[in-house]
N, C-alpha and C positions, 0 to 999 in steps of 0.2 A: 527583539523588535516589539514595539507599542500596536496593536492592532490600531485599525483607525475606529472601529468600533468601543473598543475604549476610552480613544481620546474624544470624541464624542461625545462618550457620558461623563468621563472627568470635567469636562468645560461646559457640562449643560449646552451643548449647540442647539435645542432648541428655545432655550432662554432667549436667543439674540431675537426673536422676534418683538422681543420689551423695548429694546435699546437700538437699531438698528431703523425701522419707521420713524424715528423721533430725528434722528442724526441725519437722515435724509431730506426731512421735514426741515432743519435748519440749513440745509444747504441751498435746497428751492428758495427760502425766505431769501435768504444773503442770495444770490444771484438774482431774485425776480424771475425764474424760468428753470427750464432742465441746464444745469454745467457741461463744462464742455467736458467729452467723456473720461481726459484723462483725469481731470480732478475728482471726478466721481470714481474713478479705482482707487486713488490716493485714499479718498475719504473712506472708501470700505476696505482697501488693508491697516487702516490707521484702527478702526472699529476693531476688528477682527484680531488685530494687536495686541490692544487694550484688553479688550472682553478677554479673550484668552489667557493673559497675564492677570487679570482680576482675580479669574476664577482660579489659574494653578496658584499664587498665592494664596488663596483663601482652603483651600483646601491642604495644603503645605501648612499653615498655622493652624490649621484646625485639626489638625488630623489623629491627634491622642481624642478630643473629642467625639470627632465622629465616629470611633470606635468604639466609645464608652454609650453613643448613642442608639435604641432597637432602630430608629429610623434609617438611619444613614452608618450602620455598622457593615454596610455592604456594599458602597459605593467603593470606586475603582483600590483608592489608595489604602483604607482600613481593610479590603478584603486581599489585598495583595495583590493585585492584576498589575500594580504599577509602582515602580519604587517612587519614593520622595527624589532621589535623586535624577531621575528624568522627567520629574516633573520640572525638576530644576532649570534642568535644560527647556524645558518646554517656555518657560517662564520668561527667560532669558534670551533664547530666539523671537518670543511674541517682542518682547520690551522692544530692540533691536527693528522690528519691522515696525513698530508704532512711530520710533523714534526717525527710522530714515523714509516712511509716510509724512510722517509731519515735515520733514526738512525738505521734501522734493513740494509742499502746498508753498509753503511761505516761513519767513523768519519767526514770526510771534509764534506758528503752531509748534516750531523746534522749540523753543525759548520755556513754554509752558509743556511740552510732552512730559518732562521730566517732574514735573510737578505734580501732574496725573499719575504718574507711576506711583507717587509715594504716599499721594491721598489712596490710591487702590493697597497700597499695602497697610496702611494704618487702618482701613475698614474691619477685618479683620477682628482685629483687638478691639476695637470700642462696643462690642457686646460684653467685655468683660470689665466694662467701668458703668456704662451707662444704658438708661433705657433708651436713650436717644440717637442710638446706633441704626435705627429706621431710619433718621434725616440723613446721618449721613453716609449711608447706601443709596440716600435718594442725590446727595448731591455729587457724588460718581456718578450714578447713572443722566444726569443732566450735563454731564458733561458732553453726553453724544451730542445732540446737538445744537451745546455753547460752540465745541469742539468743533463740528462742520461747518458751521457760522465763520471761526477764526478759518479754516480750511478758504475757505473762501474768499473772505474780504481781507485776509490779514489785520483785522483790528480786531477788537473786543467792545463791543457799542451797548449800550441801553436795553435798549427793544428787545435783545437774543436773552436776556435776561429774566424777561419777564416769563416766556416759552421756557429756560432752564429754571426757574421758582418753579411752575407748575409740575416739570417732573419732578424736583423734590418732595410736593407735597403727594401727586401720585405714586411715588412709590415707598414714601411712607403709611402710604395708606394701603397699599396691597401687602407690604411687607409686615404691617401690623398684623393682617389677617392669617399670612404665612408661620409667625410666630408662636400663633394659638396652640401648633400641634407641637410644639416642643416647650410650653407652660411647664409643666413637672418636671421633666428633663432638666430645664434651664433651672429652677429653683432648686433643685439638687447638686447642680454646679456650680450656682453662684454665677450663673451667666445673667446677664440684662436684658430686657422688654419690656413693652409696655404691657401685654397680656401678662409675665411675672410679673412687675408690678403691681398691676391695680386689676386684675381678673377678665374675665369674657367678656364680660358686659360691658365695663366700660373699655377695653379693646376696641370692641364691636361699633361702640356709639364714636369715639376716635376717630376710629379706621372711617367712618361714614362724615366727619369734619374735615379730616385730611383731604376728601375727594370733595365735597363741598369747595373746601379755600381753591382746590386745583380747578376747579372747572370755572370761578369767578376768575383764574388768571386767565386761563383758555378765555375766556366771554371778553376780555379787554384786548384780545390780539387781533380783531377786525380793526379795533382803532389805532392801535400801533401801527400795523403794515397793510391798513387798508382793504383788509377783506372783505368780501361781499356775498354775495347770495348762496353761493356753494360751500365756505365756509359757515355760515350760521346753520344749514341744514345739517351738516356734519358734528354744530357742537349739541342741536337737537337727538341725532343719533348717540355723540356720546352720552348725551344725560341721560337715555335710556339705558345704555348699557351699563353706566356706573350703579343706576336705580336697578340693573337688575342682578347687576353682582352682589349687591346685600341684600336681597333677596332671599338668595341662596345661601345664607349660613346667620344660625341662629343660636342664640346661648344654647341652647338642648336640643340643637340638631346641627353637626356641623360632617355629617356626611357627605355633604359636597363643598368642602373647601379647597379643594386641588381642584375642580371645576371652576368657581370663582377666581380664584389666584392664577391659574396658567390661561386657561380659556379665556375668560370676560378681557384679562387684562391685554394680550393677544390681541384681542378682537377690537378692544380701545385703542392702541397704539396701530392695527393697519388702519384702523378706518381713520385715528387721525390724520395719519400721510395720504391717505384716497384723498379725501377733500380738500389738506393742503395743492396737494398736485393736479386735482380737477378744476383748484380755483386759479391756483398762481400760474401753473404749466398751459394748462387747456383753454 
C-alpha cells in the first residue's frame, strides 16, 4: 500500500495553493456570489482531479530525469517509494473523478474535461522542444479557473479569459524563476528554459515582464466584471508582493528562491481570492 505521506509528496499537495484560489476566484466571478454548495464540491473534486493527474503524469514522463537529477533524485518515484505502475493507477482514478466532476457541473465542462487531460499530459514533454514550456504550464494552470467559470455557467465567455491570460503570464513568470535552479542540469540534457537559454539575468529581467503583463490583465478586471474598492486595494496589495518577490533573488544571490517561488506566489494567489470574495461575496 502507498502511504498517504507519499502520495503527498508525489502530487506536491502543497502546490494546490497556486491553483486552487484562482479556480475559486472564477467561480465567485461566474455566479456573482458564493455557489451553491454542491457546485462548489463539483468544482474542487474536478481541481483535485486534475492537479493530481498533472502531476502523476508529469512525474511518470520524467521520471529517468529526475533520477539523473541531485535535485529531485529523491523524490517518491526515482527513490523507490512508489512504482510507475501505481502511479498509474493514481493517474487514472484522478482522470475518472475530473471527468465524472465535470459531467455532474454541466455538458461544455464533460465536453472539454478531456482536452485538459491531454494538454496536462503534453506539458511534460515541451521542456524537451522549447523554452516556452513556461507558457504552457502557465496555460494549464489557467485552466483552474477558465475551468470554474465553464463549472458554472456552462459556456466559455470573453471576460473569464482575460483572468485565465493573467495566469499564464503569472506562472510563466514564477516558473521562469523555478527554472534557475536546474540551468546546468537542464543544459546538460538538452532540456529547454528560458534561464538555458539566455542566462540569470535576462531570466530575472523576464520573469519581472511576465508579472508586469499579469498584473496590467489583473488591473483591467474591475472593468470587465465591475469591481470596486475592495478589489483595487487587493491589486495594490498584489503589486507589493509581486515587487517584493524580485526582491528576493538576484544574479549573485539566489539563496532565497524557494522563498520567492513557493511563498510570495502562495501569498499572491490567497490574497487574490480574499479580495475577490470580499468584493463579489461580501
Amino acid at each position: 500500500m502507498i502511504r498517504i505521506k507519499t502520495l503527498l509528496e508525489l502530487v506536491r499537495f502543497e502546490h494546490t495553493i497556486f491553483a486552487l484560489p484562482f479556480a475559486f476566484s472564477g467561480m465567485i466571478l461566474a455566479q456573482g456570489g458564493w455557489p451553491p454548495w454542491g457546485k462548489v464540491a463539483w468544482i474542487l473534486m474536478a481541481m483535485v482531479g486534475a492537479r493530481t493527474a498533472a502531476m502523476g503524469l508529469n512525474r511518470i514522463i520524467d521520471a529517468s530525469i529526475d533520477a539523473r537529477n541531485p535535485r529531485t533524485r529523491n523524490w517518491s518515484i526515482p527513490a523507490g517509494r512508489v512504482s510507475l505502475a501505481q502511479v498509474w493507477v493514481l493517474v487514472a482514478i484522478s482522470s475518472v473523478l475530473l471527468l465524472l466532476s465535470a459531467g455532474m457541473l454541466n455538458r461544455l465542462a464533460l465536453e472539454l474535461a478531456p482536452v485538459a487531460i491531454v494538454l496536462l499530459f503534453i506539458y511534460p514533454y515541451t521542456k524537451r522542444i522549447g523554452w516556452w514550456s513556461h507558457f504552457f504550464l502557465g496555460l494549464c494552470q489557467s485552466m483552474a479557473p477558465v475551468g470554474a467559470w465553464i463549472g458554472i455557467r456552462g459556456t466559455l465567455d470573453p471576460e473569464i479569459l482575460v483572468l485565465g491570460a493573467a495566469v499564464v503570464f503569472w506562472l510563466a513568470g514564477f516558473d521562469t524563476l523555478y527554472a534557475i535552479q536546474d540551468m546546468e542540469f537542464d543544459r546538460k540534457e538538452g532540456l529547454h528554459s528560458i534561464p538555458q537559454k539566455w542566462g540569470i539575468k535576462a531570466a530575472l529581467g523576464l520573469s519581472k515582464s511576465f508579472h508586469a503583463v499579469m498584473f496590467l490583465l489583473l488591473a483591467l478586471l474591475p472593468l470587465v466584471f465591475r469591481l470596486k474598492t475592495w478589489f483595487i486595494i487587493g491589486l495594490i496589495v498584489m503589486a507589493g508582493l509581486l515587487i517584493y518577490e524580485h526582491s528576493l533573488v538576484k544574479e549573485n544571490d539566489l539563496s532565497r528562491l524557494n522563498i520567492a517561488f513557493f511563498n510570495m506566489n502562495g501569498w499572491i494567489s490567497v490574497a487574490f481570492f480574499a479580495f475577490v470574495f470580499i468584493e463579489v461575496v461580501l
